[in-house]
GUTI-15569 format. One record per atom (N, C-alpha, C, O, CB): chain; atom name; x, y, z. Coordinates in steps of 0.02 Angstrom, whole numbers, always signed. Each point is the difference from the previous one (the first is absolute). Glycine has a CB too. Layout:
! GUTI-15569
{A,CA,{X,Y,Z}}
...
END
This chain:
! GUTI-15569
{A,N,{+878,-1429,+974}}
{A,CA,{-63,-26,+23}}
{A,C,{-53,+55,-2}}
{A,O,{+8,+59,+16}}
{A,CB,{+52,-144,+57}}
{A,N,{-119,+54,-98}}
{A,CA,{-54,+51,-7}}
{A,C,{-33,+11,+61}}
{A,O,{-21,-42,+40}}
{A,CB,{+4,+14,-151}}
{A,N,{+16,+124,+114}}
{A,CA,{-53,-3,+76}}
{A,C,{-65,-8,-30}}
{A,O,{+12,-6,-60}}
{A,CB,{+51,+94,+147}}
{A,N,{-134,-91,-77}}
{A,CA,{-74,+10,-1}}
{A,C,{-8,+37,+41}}
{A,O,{+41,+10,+44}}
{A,CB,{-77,-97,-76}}
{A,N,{-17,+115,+25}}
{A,CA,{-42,+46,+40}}
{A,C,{-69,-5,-7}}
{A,O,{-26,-21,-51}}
{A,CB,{+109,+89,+45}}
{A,N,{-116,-49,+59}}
{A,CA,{-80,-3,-32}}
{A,C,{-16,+86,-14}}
{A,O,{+40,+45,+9}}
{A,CB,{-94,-172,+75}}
{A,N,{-2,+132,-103}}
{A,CA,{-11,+74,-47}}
{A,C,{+1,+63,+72}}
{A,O,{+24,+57,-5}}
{A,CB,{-128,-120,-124}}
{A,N,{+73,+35,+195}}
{A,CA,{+4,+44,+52}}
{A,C,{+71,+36,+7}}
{A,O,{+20,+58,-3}}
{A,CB,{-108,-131,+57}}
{A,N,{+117,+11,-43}}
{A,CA,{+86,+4,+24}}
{A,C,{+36,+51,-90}}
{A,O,{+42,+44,+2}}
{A,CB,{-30,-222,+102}}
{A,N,{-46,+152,-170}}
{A,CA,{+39,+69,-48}}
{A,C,{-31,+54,-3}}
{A,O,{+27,+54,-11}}
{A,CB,{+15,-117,-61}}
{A,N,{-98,+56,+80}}
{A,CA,{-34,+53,+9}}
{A,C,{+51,+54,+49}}
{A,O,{+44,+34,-25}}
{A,CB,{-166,-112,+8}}
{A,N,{+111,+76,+64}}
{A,CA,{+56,+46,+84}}
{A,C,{+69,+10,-48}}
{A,O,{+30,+53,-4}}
{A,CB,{-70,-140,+157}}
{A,N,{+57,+39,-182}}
{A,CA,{+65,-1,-6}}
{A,C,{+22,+75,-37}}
{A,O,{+53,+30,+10}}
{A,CB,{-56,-172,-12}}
{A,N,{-64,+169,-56}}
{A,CA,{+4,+48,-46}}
{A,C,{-53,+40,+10}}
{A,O,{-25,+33,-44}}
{A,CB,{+82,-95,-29}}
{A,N,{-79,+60,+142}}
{A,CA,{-32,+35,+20}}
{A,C,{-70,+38,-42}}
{A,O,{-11,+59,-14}}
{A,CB,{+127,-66,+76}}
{A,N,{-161,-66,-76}}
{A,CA,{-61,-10,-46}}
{A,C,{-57,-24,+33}}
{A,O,{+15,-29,+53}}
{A,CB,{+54,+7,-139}}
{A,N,{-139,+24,+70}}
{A,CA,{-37,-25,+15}}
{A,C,{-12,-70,-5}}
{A,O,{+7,-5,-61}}
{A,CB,{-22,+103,+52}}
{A,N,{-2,-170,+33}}
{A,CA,{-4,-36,-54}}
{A,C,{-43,-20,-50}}
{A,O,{-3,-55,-28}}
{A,CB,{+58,+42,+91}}
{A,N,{-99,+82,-73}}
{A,CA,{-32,-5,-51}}
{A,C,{+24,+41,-60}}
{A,O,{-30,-3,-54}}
{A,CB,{-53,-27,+130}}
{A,N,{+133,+65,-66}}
{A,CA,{+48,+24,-59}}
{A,C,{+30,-42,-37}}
{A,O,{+2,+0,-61}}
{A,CB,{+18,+77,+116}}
{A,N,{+7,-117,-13}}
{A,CA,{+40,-44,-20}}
{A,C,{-48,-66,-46}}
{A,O,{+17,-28,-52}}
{A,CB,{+71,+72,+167}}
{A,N,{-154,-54,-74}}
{A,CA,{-19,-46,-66}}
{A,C,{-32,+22,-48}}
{A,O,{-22,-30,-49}}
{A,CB,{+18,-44,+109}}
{A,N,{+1,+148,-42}}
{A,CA,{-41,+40,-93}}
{A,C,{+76,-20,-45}}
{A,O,{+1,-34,-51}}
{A,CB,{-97,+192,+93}}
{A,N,{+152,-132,-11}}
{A,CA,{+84,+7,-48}}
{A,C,{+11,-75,-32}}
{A,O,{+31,-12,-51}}
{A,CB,{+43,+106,+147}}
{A,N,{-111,-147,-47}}
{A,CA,{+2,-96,-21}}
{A,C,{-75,+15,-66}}
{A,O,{+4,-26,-55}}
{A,CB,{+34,-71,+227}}
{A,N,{-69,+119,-162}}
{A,CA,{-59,-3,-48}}
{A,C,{-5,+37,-75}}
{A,O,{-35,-11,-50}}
{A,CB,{-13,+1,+163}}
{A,N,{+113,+71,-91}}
{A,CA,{+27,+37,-58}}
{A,C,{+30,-32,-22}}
{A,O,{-7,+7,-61}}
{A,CB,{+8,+77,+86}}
{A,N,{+53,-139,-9}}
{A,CA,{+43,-38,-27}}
{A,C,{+66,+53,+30}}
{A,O,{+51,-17,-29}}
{A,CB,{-132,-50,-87}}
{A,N,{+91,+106,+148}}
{A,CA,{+49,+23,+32}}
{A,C,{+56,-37,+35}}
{A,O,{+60,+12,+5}}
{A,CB,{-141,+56,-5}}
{A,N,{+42,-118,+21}}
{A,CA,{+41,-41,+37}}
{A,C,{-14,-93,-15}}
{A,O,{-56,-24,-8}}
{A,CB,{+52,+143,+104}}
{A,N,{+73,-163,-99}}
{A,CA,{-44,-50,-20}}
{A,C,{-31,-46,+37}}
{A,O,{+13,-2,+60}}
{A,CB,{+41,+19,-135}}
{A,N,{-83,-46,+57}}
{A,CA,{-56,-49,+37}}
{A,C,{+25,-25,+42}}
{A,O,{+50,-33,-12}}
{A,CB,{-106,+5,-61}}
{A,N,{+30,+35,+149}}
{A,CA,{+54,-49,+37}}
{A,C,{-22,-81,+16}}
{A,O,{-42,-32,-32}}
{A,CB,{+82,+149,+93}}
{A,N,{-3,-139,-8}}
{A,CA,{-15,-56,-12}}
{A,C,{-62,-12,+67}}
{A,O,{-29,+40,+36}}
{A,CB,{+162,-73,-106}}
{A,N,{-133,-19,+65}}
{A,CA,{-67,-16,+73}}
{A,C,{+34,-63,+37}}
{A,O,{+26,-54,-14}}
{A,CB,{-163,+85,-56}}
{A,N,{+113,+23,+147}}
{A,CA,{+32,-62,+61}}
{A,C,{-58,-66,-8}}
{A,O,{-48,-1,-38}}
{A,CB,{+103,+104,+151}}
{A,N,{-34,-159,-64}}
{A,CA,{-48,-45,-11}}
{A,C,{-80,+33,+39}}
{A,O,{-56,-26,+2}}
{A,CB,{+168,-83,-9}}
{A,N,{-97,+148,+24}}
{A,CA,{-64,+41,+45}}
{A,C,{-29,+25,-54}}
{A,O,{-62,+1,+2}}
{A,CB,{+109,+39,+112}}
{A,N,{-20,-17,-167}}
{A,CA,{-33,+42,-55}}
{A,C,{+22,+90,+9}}
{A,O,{-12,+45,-41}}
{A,CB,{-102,-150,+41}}
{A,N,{+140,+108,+49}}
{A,CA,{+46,+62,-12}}
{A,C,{+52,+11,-47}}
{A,O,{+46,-37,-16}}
{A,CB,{-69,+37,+112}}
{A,N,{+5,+71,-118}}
{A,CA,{+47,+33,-64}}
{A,C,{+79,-3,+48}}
{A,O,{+7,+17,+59}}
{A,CB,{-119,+91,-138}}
{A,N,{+142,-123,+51}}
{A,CA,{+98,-22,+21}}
{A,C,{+28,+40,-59}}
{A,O,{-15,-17,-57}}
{A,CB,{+22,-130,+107}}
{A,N,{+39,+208,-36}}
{A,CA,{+35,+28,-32}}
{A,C,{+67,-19,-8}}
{A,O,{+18,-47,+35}}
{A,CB,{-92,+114,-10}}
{A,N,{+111,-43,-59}}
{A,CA,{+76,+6,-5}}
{A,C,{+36,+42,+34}}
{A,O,{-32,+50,+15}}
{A,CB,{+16,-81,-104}}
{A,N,{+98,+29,+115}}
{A,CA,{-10,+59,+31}}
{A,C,{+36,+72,-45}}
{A,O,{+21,+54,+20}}
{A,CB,{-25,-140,+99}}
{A,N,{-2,+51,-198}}
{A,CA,{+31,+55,-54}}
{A,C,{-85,+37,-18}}
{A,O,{-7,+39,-47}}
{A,CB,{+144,-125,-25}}
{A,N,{-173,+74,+101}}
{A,CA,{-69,+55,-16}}
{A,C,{-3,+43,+33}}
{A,O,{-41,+42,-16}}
{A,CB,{-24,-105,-11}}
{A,N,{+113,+78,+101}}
{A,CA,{+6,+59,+24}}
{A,C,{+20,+46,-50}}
{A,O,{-28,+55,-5}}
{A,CB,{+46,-101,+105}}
{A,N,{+38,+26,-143}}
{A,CA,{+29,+64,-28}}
{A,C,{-49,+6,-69}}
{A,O,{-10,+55,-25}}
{A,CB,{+153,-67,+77}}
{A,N,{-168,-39,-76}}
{A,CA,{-59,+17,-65}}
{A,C,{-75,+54,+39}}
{A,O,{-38,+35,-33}}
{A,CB,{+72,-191,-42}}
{A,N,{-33,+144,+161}}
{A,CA,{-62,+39,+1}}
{A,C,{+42,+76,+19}}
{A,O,{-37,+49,+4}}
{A,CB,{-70,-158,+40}}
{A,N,{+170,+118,-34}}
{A,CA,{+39,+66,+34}}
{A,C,{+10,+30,-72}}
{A,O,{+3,+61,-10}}
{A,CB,{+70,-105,+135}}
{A,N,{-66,-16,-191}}
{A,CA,{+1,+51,-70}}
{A,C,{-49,+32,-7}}
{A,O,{+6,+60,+15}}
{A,CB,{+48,-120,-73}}
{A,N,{-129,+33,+31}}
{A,CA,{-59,+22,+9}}
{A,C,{-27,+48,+44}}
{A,O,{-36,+40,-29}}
{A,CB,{+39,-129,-7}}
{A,N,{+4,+99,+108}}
{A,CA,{+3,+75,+43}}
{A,C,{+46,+46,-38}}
{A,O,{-16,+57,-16}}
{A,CB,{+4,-111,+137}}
{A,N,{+73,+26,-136}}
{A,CA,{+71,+85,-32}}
{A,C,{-36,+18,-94}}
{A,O,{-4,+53,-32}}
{A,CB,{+187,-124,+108}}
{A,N,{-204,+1,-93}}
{A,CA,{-30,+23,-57}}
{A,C,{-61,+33,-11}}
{A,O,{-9,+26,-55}}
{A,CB,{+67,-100,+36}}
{A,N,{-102,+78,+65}}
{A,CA,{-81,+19,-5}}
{A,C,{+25,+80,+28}}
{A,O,{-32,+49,-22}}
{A,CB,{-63,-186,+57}}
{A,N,{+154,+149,+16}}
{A,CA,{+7,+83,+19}}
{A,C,{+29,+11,-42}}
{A,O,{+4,+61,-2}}
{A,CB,{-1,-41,+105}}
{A,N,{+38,-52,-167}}
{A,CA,{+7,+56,-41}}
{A,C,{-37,+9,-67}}
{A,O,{+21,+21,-54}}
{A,CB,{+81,-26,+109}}
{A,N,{-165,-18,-35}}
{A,CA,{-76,-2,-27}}
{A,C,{+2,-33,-60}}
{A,O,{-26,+19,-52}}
{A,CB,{-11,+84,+100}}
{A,N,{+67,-148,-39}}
{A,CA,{-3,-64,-45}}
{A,C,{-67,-43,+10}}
{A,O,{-23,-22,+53}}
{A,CB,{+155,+16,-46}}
{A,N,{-163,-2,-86}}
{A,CA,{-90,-29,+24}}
{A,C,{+32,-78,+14}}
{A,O,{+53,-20,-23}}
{A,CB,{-170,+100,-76}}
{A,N,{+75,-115,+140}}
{A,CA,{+10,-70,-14}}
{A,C,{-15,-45,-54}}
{A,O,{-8,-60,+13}}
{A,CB,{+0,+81,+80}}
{A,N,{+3,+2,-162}}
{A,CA,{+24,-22,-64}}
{A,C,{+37,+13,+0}}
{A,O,{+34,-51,-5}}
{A,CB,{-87,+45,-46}}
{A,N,{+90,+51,+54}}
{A,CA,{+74,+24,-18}}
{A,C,{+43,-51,+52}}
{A,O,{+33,-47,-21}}
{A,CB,{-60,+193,-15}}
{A,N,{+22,-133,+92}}
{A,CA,{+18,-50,+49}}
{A,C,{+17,-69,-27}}
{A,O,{+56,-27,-1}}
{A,CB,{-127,+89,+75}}
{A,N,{+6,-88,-99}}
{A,CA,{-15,-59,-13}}
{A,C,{+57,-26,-80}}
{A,O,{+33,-48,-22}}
{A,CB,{-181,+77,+93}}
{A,N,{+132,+26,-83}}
{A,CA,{+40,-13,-64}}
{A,C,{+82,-13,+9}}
{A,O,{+27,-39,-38}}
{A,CB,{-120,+117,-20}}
{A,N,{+138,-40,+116}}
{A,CA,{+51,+3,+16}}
{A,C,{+27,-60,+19}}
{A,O,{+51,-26,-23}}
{A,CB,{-76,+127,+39}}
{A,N,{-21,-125,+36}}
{A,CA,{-7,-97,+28}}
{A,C,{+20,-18,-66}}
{A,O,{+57,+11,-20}}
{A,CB,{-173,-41,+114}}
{A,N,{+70,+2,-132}}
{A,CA,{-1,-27,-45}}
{A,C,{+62,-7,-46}}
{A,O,{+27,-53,-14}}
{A,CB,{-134,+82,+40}}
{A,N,{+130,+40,-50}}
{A,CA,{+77,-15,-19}}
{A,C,{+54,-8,+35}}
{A,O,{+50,-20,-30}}
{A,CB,{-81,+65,-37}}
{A,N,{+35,-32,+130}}
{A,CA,{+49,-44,+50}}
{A,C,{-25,-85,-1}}
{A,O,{+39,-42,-22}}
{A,CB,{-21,+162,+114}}
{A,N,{-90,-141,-65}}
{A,CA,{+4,-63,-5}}
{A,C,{+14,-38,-59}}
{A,O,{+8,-61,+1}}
{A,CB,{-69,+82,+78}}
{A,N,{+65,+14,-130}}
{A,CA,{-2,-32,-59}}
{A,C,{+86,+10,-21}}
{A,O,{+10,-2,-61}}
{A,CB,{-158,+29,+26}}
{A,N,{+205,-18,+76}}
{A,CA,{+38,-5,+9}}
{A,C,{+46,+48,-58}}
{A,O,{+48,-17,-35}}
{A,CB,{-95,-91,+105}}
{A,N,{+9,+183,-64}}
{A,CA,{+44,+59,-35}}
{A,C,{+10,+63,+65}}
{A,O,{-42,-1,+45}}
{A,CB,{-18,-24,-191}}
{A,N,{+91,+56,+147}}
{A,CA,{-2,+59,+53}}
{A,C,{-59,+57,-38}}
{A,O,{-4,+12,-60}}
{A,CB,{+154,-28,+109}}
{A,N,{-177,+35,-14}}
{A,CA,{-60,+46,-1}}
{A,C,{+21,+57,-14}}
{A,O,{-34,+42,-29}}
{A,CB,{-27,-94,+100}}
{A,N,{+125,+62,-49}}
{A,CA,{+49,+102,+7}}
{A,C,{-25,+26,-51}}
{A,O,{-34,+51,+4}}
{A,CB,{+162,-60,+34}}
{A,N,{-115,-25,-99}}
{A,CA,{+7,+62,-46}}
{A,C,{-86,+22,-11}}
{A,O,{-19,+58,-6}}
{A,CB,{+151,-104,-68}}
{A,N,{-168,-2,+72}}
{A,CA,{-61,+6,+15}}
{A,C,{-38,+54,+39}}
{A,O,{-36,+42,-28}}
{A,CB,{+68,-143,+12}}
{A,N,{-18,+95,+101}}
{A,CA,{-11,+44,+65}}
{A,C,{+32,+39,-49}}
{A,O,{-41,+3,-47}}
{A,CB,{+40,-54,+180}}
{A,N,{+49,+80,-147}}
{A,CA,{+47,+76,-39}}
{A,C,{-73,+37,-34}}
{A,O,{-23,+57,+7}}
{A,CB,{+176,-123,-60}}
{A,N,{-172,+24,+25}}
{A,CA,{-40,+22,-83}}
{A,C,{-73,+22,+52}}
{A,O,{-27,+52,-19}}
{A,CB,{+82,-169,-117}}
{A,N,{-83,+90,+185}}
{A,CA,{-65,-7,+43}}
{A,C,{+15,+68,+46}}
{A,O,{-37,+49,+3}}
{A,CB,{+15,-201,+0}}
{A,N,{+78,+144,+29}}
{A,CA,{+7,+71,+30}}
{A,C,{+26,+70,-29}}
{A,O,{-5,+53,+31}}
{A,CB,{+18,-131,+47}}
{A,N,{+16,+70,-145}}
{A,CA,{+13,+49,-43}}
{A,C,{-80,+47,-12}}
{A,O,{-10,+61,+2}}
{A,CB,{+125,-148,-61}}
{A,N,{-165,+28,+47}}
{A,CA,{-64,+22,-23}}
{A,C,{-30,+31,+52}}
{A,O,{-26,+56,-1}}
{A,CB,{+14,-139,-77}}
{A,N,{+17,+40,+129}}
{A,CA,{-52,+42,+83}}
{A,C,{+45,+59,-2}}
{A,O,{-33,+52,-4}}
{A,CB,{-8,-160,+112}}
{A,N,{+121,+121,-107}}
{A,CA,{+9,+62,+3}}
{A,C,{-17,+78,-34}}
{A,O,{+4,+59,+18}}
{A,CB,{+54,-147,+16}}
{A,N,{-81,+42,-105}}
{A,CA,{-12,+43,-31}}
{A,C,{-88,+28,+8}}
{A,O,{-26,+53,-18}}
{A,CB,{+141,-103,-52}}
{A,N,{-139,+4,+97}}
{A,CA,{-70,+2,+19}}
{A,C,{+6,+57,+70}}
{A,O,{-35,+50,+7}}
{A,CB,{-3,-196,-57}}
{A,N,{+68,+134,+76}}
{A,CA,{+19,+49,+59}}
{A,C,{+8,+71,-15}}
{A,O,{-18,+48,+35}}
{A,CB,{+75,-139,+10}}
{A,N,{-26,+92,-104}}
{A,CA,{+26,+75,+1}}
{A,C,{-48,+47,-33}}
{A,O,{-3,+60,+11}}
{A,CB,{+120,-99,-16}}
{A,N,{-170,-13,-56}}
{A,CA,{-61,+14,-35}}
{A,C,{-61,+30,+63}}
{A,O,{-42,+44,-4}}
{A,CB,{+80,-152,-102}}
{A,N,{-24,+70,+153}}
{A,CA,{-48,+24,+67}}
{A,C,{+17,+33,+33}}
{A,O,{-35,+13,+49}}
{A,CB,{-2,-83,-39}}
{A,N,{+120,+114,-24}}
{A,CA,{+4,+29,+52}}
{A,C,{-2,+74,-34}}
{A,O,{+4,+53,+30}}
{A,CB,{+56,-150,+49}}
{A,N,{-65,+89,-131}}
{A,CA,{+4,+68,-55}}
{A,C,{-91,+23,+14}}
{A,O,{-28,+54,+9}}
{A,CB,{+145,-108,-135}}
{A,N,{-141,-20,+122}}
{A,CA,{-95,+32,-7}}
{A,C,{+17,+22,+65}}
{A,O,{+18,+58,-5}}
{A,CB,{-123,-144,-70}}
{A,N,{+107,+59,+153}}
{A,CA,{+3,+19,+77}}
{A,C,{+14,+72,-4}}
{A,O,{-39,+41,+24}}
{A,CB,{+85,-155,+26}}
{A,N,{+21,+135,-87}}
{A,CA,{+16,+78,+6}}
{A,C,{-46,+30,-26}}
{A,O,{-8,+49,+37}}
{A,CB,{+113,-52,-42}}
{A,N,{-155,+5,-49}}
{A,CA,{-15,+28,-65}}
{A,C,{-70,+19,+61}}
{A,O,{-24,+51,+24}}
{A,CB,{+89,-129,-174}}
{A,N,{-75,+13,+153}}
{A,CA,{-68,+9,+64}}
{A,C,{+18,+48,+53}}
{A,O,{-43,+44,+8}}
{A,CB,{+9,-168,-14}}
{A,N,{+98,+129,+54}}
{A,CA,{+14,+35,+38}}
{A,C,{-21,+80,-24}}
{A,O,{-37,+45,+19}}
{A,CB,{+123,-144,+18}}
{A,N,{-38,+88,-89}}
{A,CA,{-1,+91,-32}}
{A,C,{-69,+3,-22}}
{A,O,{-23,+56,+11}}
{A,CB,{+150,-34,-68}}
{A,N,{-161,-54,+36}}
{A,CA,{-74,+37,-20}}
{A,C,{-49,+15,+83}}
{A,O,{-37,+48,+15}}
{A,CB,{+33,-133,-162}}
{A,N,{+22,+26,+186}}
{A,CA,{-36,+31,+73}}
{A,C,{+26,+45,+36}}
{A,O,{-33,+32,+41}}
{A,CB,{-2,-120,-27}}
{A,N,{+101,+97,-26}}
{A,CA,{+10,+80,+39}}
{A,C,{-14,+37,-44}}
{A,O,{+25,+52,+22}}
{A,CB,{+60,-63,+50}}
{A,N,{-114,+27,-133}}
{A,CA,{-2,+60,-39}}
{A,C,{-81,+1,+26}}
{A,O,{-20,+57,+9}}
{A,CB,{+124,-63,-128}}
{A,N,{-154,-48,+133}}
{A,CA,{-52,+0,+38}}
{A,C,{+2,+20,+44}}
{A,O,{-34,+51,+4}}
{A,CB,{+11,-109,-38}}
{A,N,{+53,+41,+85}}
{A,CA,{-5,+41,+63}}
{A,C,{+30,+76,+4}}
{A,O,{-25,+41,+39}}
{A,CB,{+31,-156,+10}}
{A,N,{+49,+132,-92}}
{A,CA,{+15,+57,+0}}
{A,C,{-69,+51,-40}}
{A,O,{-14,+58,+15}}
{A,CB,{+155,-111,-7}}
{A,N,{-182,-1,-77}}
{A,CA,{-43,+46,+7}}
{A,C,{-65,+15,+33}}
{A,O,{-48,+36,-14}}
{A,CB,{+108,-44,-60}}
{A,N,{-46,-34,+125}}
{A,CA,{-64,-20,+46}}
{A,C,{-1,+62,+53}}
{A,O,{-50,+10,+34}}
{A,CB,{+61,-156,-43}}
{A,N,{+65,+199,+14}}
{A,CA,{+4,+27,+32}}
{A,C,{-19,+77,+12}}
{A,O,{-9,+35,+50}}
{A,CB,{+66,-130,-61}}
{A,N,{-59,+105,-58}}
{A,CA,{-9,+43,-64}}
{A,C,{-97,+6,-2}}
{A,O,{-29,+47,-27}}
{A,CB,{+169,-105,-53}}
{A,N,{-162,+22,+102}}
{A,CA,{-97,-19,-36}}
{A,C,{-12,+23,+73}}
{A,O,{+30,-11,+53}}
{A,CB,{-60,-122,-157}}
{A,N,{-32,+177,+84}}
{A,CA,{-53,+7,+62}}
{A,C,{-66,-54,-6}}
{A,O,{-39,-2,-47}}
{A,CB,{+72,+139,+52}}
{A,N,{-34,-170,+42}}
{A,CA,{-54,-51,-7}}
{A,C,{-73,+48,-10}}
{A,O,{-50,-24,-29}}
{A,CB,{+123,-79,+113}}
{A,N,{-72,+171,-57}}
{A,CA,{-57,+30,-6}}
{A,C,{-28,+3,-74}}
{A,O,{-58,+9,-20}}
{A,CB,{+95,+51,+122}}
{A,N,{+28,-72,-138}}
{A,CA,{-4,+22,-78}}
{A,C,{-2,-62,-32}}
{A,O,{+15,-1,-60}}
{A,CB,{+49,+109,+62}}
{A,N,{-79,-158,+24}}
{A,CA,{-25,-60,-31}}
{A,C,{-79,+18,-47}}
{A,O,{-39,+45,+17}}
{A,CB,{+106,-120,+99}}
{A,N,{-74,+44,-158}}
{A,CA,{-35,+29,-88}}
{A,C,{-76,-77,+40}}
{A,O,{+9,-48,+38}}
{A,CB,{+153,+90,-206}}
{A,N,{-206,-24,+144}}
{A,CA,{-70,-21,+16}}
{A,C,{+9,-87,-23}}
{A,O,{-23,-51,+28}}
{A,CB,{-53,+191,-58}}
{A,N,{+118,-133,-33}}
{A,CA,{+28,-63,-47}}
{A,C,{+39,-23,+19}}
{A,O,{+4,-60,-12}}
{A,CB,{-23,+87,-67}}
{A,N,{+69,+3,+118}}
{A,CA,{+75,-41,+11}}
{A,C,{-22,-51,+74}}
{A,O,{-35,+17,+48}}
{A,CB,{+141,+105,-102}}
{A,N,{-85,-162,+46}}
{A,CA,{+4,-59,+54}}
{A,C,{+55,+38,+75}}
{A,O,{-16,+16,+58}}
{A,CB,{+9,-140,-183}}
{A,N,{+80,+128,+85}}
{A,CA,{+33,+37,+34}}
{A,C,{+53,+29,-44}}
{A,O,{+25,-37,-42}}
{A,CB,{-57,-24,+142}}
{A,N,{+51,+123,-94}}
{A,CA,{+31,+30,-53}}
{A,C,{+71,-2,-3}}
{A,O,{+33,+23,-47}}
{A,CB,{-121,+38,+48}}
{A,N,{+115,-96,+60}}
{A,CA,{+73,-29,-4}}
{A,C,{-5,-51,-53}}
{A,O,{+53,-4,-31}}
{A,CB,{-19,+19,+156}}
{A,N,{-85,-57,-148}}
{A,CA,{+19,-53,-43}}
{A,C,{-28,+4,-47}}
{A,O,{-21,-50,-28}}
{A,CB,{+43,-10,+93}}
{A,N,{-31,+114,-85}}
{A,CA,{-38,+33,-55}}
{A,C,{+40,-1,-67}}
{A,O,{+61,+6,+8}}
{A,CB,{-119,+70,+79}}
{A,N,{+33,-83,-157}}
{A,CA,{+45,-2,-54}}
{A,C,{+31,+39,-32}}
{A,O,{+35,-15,-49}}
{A,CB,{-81,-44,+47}}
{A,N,{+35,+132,+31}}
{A,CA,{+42,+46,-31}}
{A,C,{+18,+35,+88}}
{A,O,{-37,-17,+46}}
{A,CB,{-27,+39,-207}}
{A,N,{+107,+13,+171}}
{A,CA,{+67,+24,+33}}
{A,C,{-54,+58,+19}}
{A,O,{-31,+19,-49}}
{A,CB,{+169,-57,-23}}
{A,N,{-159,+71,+136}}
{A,CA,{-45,+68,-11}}
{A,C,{+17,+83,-34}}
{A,O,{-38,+46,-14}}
{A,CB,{+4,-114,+118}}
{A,N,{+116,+58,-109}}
{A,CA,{+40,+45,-54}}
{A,C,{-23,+5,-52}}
{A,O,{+10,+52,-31}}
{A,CB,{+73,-72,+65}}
{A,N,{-129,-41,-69}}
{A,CA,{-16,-23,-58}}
{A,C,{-69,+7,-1}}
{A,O,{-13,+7,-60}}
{A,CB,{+104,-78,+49}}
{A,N,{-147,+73,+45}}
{A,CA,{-56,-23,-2}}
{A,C,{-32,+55,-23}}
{A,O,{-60,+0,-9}}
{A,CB,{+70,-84,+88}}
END
């Protein structure tokens, strides 16, 4: 037997706003539900776990196309796995592309501050803005 719910009561359930929940109905995230004779949205109670995918999928920064796209080949009655495999293979690799620039950035701002340590501000040049961020090194200038 099917439970219903109204959007307040799934909303709590997955701990959402219920205006999350009808942007995720407007994305097509979730499907259309049905309407009480009041005209209230009546859920299923298998959209808890379609809105608990959508929270585990968006933290592991899955866009909601991608999301959307995943629905779609489950409802359309194939498993999504090998799919999610191929989607998170890519964010991982997107990860590691950002974490190479993050270091690269790290090491160039401590070589800033280390040579920030090095500069007398007295000896700042009439032209230079500030000579820590200056384009040549003052070893060099």
């Amino acid at each position: 037997m099917l439970k219903w719910m109204l959007i307040g009561e799934l909303a709590d359930a997955v701990g959402l706003p219920t205006q999350t929940v009808r942007f995720y109905e407007r994305r097509g995230l979730l499907p259309k539900p049905d309407r009480a004779s009041n005209g209230y949205r009546v859920y299923e109670e298998s959209t808890v776990a379609r809105l608990r995918f959508v929270r585990l999928a968006q933290q592991s920064s899955l866009t909601l196309a991608e999301i959307a796209g995943i629905i779609n080949i489950r409802d359309n009655g194939a498993s999504p796995c090998g799919h999610v495999e191929e989607l998170l293979v890519s964010k991982l690799a997107d990860v590691r592309i950002q974490k190479r620039r993050l270091q690269a950035l790290e090491h160039e701002l401590n070589q800033l501050l280390e040579r920030s340590h090095l500069l007398d501000p007295a000896e700042c040049g009439e032209t230079d803005i500030c000579q820590i961020l200056s384009s040549a090194p003052a070893d060099q200038a």
